[in-house]
mmCIF file as Biopython writes it, N, C-alpha, C and O atoms, coordinates in Angstrom:
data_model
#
loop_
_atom_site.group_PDB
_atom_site.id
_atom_site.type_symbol
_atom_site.label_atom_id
_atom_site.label_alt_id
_atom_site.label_comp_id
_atom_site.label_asym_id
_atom_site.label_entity_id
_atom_site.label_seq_id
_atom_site.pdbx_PDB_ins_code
_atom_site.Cartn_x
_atom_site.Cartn_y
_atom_site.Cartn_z
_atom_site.occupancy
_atom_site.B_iso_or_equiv
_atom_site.auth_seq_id
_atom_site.auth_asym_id
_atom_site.pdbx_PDB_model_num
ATOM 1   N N  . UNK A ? 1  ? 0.837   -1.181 0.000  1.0 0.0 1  A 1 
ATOM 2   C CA . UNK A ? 1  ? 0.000   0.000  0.000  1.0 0.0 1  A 1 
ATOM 3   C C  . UNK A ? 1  ? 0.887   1.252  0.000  1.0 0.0 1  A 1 
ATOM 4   O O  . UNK A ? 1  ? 1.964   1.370  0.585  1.0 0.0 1  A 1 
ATOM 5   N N  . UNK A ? 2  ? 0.350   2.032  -0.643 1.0 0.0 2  A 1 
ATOM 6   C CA . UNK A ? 2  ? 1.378   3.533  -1.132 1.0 0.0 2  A 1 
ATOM 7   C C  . UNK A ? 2  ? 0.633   4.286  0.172  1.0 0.0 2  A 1 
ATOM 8   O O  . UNK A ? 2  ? -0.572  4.521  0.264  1.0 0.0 2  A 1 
ATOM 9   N N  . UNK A ? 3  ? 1.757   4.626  1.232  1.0 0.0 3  A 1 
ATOM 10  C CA . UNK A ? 3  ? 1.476   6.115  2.018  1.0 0.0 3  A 1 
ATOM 11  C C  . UNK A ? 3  ? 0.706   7.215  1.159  1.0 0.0 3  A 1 
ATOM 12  O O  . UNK A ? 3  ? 0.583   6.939  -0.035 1.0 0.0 3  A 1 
ATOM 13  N N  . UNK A ? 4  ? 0.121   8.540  1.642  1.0 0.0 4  A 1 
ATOM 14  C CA . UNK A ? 4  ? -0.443  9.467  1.180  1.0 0.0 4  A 1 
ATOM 15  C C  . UNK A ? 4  ? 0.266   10.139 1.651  1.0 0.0 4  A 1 
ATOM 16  O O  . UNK A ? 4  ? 0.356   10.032 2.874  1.0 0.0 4  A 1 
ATOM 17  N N  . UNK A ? 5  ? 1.165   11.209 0.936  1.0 0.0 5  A 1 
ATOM 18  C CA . UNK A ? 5  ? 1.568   12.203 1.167  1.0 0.0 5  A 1 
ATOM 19  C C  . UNK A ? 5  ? 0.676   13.559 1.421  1.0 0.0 5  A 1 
ATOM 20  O O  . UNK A ? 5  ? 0.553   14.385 0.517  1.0 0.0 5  A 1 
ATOM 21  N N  . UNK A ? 6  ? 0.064   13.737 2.702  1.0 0.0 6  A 1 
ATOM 22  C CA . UNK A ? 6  ? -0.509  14.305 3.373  1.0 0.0 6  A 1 
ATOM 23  C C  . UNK A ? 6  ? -0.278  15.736 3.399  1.0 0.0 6  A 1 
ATOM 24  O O  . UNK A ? 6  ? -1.111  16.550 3.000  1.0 0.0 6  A 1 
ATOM 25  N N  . UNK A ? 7  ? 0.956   16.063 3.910  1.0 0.0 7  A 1 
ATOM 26  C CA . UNK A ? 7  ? 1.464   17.874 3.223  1.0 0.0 7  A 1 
ATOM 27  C C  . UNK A ? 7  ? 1.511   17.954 1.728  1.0 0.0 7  A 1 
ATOM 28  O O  . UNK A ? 7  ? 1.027   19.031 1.380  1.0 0.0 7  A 1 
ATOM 29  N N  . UNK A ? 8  ? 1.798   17.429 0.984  1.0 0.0 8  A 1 
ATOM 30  C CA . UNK A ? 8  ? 1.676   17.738 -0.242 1.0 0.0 8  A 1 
ATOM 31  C C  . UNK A ? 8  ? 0.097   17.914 -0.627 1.0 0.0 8  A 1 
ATOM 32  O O  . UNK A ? 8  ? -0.472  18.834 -1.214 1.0 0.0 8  A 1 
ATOM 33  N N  . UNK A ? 9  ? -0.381  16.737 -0.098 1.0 0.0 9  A 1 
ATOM 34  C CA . UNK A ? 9  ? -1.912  17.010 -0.360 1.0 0.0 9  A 1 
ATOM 35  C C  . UNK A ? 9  ? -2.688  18.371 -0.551 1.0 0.0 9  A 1 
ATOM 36  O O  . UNK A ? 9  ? -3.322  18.954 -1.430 1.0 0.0 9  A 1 
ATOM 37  N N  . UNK A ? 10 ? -2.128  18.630 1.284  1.0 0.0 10 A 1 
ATOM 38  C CA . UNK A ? 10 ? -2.722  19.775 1.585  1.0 0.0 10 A 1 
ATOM 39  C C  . UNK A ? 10 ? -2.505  21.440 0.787  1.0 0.0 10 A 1 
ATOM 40  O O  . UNK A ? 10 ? -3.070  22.518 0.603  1.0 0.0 10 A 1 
ATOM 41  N N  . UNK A ? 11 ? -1.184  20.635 0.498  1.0 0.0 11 A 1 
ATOM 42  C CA . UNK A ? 11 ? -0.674  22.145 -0.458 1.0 0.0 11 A 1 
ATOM 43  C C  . UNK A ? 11 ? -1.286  22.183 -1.671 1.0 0.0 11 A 1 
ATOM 44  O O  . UNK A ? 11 ? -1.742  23.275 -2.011 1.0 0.0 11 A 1 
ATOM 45  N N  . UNK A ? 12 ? -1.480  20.712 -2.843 1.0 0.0 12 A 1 
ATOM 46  C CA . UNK A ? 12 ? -2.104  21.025 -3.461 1.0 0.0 12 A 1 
ATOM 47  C C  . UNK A ? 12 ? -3.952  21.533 -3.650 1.0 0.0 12 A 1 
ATOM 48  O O  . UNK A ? 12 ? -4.562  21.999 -4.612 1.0 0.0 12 A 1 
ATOM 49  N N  . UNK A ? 13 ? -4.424  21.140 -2.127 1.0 0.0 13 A 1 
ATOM 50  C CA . UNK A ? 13 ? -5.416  21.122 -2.138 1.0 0.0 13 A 1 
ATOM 51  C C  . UNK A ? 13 ? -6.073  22.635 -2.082 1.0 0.0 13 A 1 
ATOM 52  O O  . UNK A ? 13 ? -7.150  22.944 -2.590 1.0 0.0 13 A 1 
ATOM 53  N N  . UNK A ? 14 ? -4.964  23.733 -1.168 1.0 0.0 14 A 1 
ATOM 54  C CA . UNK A ? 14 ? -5.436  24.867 -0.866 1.0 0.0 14 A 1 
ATOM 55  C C  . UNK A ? 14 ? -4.706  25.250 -2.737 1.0 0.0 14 A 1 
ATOM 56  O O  . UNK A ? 14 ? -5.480  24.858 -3.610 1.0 0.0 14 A 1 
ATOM 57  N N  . UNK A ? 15 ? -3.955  25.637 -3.045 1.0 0.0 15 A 1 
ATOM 58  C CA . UNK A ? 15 ? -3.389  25.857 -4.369 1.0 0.0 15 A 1 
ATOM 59  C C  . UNK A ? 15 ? -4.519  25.690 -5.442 1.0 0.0 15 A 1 
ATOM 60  O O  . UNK A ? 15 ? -4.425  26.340 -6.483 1.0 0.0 15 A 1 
ATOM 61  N N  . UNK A ? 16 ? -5.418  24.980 -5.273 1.0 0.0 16 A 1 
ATOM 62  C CA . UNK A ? 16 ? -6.122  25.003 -6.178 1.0 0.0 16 A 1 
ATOM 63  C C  . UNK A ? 16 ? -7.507  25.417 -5.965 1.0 0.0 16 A 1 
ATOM 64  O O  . UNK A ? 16 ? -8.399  24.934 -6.663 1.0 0.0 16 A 1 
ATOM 65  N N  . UNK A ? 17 ? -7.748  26.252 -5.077 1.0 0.0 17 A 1 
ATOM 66  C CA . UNK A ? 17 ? -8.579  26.956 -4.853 1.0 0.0 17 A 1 
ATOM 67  C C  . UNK A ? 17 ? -10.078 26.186 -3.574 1.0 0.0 17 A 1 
ATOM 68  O O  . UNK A ? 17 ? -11.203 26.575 -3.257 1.0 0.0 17 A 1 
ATOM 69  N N  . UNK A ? 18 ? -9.306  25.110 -3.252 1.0 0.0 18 A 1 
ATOM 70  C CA . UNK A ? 18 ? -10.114 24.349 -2.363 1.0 0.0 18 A 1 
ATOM 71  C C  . UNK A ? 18 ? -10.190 24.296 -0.703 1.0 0.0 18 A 1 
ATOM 72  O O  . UNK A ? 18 ? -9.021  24.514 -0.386 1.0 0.0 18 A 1 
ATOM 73  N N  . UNK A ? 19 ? -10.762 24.165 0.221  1.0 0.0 19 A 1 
ATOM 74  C CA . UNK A ? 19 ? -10.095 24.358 1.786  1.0 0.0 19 A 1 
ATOM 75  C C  . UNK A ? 19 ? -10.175 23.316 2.234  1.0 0.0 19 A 1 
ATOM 76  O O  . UNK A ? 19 ? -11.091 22.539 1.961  1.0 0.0 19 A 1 
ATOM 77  N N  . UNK A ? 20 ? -9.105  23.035 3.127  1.0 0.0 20 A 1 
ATOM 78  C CA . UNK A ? 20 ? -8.970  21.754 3.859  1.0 0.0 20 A 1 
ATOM 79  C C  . UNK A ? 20 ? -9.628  22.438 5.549  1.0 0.0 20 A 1 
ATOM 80  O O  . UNK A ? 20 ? -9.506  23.637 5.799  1.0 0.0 20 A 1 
ATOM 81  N N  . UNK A ? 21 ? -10.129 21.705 6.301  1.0 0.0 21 A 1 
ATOM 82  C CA . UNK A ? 21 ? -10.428 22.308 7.925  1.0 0.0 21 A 1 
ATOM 83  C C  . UNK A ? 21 ? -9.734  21.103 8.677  1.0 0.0 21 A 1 
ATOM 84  O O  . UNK A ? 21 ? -9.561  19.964 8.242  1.0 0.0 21 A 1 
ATOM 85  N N  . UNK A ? 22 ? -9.504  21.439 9.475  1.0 0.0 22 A 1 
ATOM 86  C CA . UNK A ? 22 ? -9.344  20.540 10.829 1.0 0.0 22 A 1 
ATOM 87  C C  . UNK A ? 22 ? -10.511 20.188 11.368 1.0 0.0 22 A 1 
ATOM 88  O O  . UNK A ? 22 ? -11.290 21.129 11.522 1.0 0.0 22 A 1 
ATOM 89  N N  . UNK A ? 23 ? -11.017 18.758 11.827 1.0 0.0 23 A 1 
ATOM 90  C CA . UNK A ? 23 ? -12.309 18.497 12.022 1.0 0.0 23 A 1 
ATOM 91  C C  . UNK A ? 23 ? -12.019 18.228 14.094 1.0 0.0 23 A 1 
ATOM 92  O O  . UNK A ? 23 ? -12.696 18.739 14.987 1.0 0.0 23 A 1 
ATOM 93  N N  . UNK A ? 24 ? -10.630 17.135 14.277 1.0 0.0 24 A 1 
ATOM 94  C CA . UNK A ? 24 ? -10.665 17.267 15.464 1.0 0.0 24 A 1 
ATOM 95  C C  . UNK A ? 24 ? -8.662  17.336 15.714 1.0 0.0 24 A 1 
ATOM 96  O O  . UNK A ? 24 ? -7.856  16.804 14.950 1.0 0.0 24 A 1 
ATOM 97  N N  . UNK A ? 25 ? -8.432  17.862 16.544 1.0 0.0 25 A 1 
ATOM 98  C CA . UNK A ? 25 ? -7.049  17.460 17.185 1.0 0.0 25 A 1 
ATOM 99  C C  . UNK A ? 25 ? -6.762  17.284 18.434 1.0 0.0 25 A 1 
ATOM 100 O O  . UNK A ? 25 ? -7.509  17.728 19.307 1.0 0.0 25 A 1 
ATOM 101 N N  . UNK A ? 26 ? -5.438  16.490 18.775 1.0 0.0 26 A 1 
ATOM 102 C CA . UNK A ? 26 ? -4.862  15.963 19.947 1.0 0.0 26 A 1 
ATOM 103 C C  . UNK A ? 26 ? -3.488  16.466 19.939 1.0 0.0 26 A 1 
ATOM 104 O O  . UNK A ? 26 ? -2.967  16.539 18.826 1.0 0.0 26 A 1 
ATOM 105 N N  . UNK A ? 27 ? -2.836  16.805 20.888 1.0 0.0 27 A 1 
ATOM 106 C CA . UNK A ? 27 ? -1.237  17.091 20.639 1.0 0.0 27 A 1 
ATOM 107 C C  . UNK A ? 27 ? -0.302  16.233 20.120 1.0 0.0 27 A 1 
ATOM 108 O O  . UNK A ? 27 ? 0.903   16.400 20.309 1.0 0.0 27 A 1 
ATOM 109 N N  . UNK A ? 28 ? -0.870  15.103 19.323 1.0 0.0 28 A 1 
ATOM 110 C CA . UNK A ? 28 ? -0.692  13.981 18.416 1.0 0.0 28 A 1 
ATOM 111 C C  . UNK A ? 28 ? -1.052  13.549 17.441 1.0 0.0 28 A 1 
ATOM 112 O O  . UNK A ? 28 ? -0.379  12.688 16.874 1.0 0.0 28 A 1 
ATOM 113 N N  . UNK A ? 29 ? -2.383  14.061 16.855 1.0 0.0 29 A 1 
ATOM 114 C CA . UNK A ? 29 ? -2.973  13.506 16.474 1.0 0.0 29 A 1 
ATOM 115 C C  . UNK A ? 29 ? -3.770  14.766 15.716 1.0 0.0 29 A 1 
ATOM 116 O O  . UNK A ? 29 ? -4.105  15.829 16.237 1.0 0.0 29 A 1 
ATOM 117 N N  . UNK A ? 30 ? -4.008  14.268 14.110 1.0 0.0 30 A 1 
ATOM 118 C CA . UNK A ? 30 ? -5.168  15.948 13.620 1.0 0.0 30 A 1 
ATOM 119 C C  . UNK A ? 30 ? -6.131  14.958 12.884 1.0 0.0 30 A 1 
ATOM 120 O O  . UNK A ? 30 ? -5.812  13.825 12.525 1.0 0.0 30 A 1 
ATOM 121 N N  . UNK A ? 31 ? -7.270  15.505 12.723 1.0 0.0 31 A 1 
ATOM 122 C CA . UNK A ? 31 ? -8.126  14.840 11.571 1.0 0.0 31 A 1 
ATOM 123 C C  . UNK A ? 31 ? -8.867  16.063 10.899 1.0 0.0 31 A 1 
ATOM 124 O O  . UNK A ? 31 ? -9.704  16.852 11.339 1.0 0.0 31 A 1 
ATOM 125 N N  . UNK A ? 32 ? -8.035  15.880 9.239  1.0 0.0 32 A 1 
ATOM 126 C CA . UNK A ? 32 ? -8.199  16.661 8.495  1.0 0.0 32 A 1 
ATOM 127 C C  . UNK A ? 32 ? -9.142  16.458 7.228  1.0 0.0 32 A 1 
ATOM 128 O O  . UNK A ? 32 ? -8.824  15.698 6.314  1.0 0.0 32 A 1 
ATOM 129 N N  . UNK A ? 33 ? -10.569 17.342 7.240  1.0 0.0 33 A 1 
ATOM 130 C CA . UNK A ? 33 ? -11.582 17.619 6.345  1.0 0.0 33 A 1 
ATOM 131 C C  . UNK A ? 33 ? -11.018 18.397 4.801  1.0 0.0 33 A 1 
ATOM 132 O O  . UNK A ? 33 ? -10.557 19.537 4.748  1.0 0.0 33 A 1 
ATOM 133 N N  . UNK A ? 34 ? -11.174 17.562 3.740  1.0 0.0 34 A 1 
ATOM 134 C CA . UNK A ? 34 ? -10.578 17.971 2.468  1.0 0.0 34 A 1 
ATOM 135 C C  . UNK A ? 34 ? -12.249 18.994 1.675  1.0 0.0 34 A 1 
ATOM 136 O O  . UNK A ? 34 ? -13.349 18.473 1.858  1.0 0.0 34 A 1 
ATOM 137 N N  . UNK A ? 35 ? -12.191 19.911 1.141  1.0 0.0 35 A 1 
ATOM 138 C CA . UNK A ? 35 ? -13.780 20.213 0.970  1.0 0.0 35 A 1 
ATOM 139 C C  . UNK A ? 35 ? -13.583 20.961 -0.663 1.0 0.0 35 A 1 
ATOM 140 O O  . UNK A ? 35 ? -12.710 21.635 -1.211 1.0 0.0 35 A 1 
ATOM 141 N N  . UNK A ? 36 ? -14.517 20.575 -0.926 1.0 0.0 36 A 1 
ATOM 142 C CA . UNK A ? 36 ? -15.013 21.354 -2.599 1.0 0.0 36 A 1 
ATOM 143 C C  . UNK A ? 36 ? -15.040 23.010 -2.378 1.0 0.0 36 A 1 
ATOM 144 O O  . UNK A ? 36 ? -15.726 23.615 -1.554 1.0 0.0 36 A 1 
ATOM 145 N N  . UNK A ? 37 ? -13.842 23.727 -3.608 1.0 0.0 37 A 1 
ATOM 146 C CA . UNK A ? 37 ? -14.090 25.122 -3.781 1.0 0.0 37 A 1 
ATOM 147 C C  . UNK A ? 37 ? -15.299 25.885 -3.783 1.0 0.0 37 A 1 
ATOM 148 O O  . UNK A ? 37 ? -15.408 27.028 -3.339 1.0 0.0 37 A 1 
ATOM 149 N N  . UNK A ? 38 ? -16.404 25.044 -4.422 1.0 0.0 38 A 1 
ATOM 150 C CA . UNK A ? 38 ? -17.905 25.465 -5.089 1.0 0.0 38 A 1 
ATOM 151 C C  . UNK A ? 38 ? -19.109 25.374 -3.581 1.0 0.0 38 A 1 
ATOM 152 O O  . UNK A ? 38 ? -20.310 25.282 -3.833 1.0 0.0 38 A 1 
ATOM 153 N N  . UNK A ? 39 ? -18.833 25.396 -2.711 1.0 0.0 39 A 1 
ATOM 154 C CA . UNK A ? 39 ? -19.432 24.940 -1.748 1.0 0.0 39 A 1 
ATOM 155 C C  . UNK A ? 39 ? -19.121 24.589 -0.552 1.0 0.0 39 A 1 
ATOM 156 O O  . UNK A ? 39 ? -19.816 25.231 0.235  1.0 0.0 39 A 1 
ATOM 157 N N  . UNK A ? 40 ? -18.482 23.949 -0.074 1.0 0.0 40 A 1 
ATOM 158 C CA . UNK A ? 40 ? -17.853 23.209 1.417  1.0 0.0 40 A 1 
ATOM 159 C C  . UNK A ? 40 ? -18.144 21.714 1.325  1.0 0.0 40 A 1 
ATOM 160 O O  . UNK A ? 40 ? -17.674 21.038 2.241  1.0 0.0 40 A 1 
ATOM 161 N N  . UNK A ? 41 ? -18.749 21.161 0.501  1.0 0.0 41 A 1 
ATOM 162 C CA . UNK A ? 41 ? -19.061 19.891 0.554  1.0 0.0 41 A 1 
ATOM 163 C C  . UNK A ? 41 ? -17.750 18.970 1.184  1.0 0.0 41 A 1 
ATOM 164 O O  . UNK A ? 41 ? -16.794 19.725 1.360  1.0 0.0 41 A 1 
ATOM 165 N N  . UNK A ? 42 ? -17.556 18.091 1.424  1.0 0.0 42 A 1 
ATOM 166 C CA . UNK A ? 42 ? -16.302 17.160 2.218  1.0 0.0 42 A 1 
ATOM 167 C C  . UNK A ? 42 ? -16.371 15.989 0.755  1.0 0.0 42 A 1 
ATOM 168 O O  . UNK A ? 42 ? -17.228 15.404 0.094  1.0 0.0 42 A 1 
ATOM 169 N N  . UNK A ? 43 ? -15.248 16.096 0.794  1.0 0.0 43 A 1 
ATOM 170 C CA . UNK A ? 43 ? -14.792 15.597 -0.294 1.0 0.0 43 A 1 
ATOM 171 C C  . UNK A ? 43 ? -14.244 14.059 0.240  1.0 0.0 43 A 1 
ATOM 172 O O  . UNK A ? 43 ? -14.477 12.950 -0.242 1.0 0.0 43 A 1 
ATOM 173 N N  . UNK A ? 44 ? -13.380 14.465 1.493  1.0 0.0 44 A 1 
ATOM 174 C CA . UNK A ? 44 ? -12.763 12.911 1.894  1.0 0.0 44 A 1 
ATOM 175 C C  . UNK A ? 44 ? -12.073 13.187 3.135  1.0 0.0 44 A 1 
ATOM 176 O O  . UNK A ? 44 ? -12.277 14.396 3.245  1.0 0.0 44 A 1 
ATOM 177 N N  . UNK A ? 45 ? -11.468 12.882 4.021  1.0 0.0 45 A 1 
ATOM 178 C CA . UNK A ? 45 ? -10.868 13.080 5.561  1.0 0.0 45 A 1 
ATOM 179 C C  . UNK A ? 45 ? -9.935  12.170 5.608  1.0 0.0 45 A 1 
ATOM 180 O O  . UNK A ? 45 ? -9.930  11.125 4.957  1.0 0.0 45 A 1 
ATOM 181 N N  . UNK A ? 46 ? -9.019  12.577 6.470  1.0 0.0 46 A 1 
ATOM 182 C CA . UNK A ? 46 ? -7.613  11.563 6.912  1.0 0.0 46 A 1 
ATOM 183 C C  . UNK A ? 46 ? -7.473  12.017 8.212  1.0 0.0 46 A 1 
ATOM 184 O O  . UNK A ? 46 ? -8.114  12.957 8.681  1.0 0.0 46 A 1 
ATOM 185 N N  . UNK A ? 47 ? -6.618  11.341 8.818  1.0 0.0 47 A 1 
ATOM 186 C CA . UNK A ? 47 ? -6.262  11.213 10.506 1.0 0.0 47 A 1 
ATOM 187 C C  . UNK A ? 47 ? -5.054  10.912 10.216 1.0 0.0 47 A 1 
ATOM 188 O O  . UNK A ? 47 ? -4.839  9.854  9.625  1.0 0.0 47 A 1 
ATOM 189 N N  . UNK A ? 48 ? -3.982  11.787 10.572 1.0 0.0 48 A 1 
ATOM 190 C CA . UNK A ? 48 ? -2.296  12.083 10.884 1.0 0.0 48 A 1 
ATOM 191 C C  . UNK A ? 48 ? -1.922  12.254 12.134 1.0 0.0 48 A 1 
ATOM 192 O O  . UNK A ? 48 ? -2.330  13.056 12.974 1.0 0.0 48 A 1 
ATOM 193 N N  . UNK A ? 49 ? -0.890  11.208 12.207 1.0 0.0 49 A 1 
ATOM 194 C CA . UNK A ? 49 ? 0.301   11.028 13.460 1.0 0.0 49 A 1 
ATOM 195 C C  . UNK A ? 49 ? 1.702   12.150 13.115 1.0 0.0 49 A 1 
ATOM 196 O O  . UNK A ? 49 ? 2.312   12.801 13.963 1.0 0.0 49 A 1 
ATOM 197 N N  . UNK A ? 50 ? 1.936   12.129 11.774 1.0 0.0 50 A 1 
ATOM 198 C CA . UNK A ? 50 ? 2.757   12.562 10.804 1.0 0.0 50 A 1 
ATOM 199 C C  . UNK A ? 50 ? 3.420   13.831 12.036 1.0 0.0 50 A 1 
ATOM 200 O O  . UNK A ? 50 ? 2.703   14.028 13.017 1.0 0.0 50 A 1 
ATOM 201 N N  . UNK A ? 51 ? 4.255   14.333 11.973 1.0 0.0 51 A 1 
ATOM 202 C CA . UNK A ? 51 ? 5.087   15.253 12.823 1.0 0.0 51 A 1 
ATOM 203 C C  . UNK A ? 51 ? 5.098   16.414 11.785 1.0 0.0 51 A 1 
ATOM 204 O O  . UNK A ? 51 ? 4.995   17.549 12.250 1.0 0.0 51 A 1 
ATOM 205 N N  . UNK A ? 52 ? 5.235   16.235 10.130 1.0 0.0 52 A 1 
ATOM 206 C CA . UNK A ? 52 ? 5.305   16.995 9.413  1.0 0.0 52 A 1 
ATOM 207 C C  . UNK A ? 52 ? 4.177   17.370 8.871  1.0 0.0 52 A 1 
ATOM 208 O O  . UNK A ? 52 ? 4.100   18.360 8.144  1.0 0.0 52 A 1 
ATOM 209 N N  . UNK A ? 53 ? 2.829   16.345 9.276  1.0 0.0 53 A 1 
ATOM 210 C CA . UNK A ? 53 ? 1.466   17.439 9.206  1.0 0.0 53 A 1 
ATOM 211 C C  . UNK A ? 53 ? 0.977   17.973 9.770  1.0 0.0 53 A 1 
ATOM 212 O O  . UNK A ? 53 ? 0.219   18.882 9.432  1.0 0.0 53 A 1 
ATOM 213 N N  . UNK A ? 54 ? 1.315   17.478 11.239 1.0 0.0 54 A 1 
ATOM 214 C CA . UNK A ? 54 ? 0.913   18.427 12.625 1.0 0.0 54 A 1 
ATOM 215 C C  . UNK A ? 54 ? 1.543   19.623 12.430 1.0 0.0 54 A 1 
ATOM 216 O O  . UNK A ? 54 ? 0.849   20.618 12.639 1.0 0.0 54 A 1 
ATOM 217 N N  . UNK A ? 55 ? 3.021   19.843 11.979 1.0 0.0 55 A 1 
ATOM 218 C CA . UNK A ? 55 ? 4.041   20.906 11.554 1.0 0.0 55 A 1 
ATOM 219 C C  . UNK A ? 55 ? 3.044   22.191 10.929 1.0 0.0 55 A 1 
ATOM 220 O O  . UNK A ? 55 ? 2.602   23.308 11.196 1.0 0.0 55 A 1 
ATOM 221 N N  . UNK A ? 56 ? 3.060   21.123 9.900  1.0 0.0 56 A 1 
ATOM 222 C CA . UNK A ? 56 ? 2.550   22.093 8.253  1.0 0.0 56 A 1 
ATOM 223 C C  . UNK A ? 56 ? 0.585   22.312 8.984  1.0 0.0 56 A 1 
ATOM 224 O O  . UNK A ? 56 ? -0.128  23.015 8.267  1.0 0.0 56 A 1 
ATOM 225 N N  . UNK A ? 57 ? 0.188   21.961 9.754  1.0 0.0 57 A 1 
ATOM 226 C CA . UNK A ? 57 ? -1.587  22.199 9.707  1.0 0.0 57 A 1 
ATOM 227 C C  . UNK A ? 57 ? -0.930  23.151 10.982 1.0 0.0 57 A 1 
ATOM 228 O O  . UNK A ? 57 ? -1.392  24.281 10.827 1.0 0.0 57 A 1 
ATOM 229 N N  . UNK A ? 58 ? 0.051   23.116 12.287 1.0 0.0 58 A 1 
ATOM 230 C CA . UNK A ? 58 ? 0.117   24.218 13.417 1.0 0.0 58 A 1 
ATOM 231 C C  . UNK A ? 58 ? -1.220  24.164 14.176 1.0 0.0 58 A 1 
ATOM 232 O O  . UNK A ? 58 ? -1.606  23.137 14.735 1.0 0.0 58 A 1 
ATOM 233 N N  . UNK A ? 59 ? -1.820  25.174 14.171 1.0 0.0 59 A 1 
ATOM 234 C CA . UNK A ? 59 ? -2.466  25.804 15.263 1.0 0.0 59 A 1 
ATOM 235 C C  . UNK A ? 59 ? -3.614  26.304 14.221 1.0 0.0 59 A 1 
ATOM 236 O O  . UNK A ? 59 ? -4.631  26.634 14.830 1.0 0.0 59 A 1 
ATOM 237 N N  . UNK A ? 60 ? -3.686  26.406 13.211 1.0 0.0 60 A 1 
ATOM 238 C CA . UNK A ? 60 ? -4.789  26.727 11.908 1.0 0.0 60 A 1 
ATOM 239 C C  . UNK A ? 60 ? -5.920  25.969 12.202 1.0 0.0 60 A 1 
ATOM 240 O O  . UNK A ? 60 ? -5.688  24.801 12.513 1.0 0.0 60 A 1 
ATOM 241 N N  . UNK A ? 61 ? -7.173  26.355 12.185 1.0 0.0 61 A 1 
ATOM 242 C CA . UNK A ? 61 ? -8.502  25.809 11.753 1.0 0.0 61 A 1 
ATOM 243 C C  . UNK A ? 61 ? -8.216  25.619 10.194 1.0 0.0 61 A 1 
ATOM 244 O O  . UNK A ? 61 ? -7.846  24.474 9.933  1.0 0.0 61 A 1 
ATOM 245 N N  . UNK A ? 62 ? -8.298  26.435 9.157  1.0 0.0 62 A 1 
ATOM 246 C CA . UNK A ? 62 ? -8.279  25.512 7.822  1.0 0.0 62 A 1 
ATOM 247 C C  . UNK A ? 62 ? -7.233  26.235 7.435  1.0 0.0 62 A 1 
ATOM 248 O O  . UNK A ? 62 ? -6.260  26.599 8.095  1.0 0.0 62 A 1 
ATOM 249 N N  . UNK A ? 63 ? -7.595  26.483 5.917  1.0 0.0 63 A 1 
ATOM 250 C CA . UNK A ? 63 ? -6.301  26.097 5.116  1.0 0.0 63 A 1 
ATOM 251 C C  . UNK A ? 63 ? -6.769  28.246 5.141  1.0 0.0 63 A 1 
ATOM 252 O O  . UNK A ? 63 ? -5.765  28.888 4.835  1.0 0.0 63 A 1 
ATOM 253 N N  . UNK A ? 64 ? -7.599  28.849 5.340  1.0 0.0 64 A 1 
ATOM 254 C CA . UNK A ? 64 ? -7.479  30.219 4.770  1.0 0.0 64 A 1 
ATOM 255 C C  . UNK A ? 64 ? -6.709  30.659 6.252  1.0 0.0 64 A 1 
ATOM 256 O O  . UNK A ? 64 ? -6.968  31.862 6.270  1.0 0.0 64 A 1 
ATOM 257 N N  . UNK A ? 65 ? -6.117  30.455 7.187  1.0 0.0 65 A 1 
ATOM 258 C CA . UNK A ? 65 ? -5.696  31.022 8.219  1.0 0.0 65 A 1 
ATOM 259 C C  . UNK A ? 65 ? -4.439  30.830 7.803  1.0 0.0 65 A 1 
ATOM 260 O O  . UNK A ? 65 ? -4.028  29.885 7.129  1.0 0.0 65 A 1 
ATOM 261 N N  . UNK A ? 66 ? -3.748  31.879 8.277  1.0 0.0 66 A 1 
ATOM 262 C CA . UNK A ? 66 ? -1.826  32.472 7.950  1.0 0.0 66 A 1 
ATOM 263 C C  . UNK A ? 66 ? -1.414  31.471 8.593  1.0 0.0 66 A 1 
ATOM 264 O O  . UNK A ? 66 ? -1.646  31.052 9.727  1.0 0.0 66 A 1 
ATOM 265 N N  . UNK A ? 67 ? -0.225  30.829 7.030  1.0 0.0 67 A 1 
ATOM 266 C CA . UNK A ? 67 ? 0.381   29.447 7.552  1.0 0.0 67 A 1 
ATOM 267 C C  . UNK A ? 67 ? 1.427   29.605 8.948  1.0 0.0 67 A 1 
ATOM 268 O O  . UNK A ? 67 ? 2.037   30.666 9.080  1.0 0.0 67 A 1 
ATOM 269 N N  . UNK A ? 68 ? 1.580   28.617 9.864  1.0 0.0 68 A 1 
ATOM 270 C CA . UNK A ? 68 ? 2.145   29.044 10.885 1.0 0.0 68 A 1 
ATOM 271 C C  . UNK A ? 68 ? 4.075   29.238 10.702 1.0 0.0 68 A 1 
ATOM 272 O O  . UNK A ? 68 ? 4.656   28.720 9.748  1.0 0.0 68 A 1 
ATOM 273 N N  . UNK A ? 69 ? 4.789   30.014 11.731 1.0 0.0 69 A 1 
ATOM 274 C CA . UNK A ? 69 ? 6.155   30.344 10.927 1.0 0.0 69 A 1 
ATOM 275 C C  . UNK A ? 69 ? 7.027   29.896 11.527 1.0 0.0 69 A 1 
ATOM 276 O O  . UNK A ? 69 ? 8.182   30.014 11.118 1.0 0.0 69 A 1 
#
């Protein structure tokens, strides 16, 4: 089974005019809502341990809040 590259995801996901939200987090743990530009509809969700998506998602509710520095 191929990993999902999860930050990349997310980058392409806001890049193309779409928002990702944070649905719940743990100081371990995020579960991230992928959603349609045209609407908010939820497109699909994942749950990351990842150190480099907790990194890259910070302290943000979605993807329109100033990436953290």
């Amino acid at each position: 089974m191929i990993e999902r590259d999860h930050v990349e995801e997310l980058i392409r996901w806001q890049d193309s005019g779409a928002v990702w939200t944070v649905v719940s987090r743990t100081p371990d743990r995020v579960t991230v809502a992928l959603l349609r530009c045209d609407g908010g509809e939820e497109v699909d969700r994942f749950v990351s341990c990842d150190p480099a998506v907790l990194r890259f998602v910070g302290d943000r509710a979605d993807s329109t809040d100033a990436e953290p520095r």
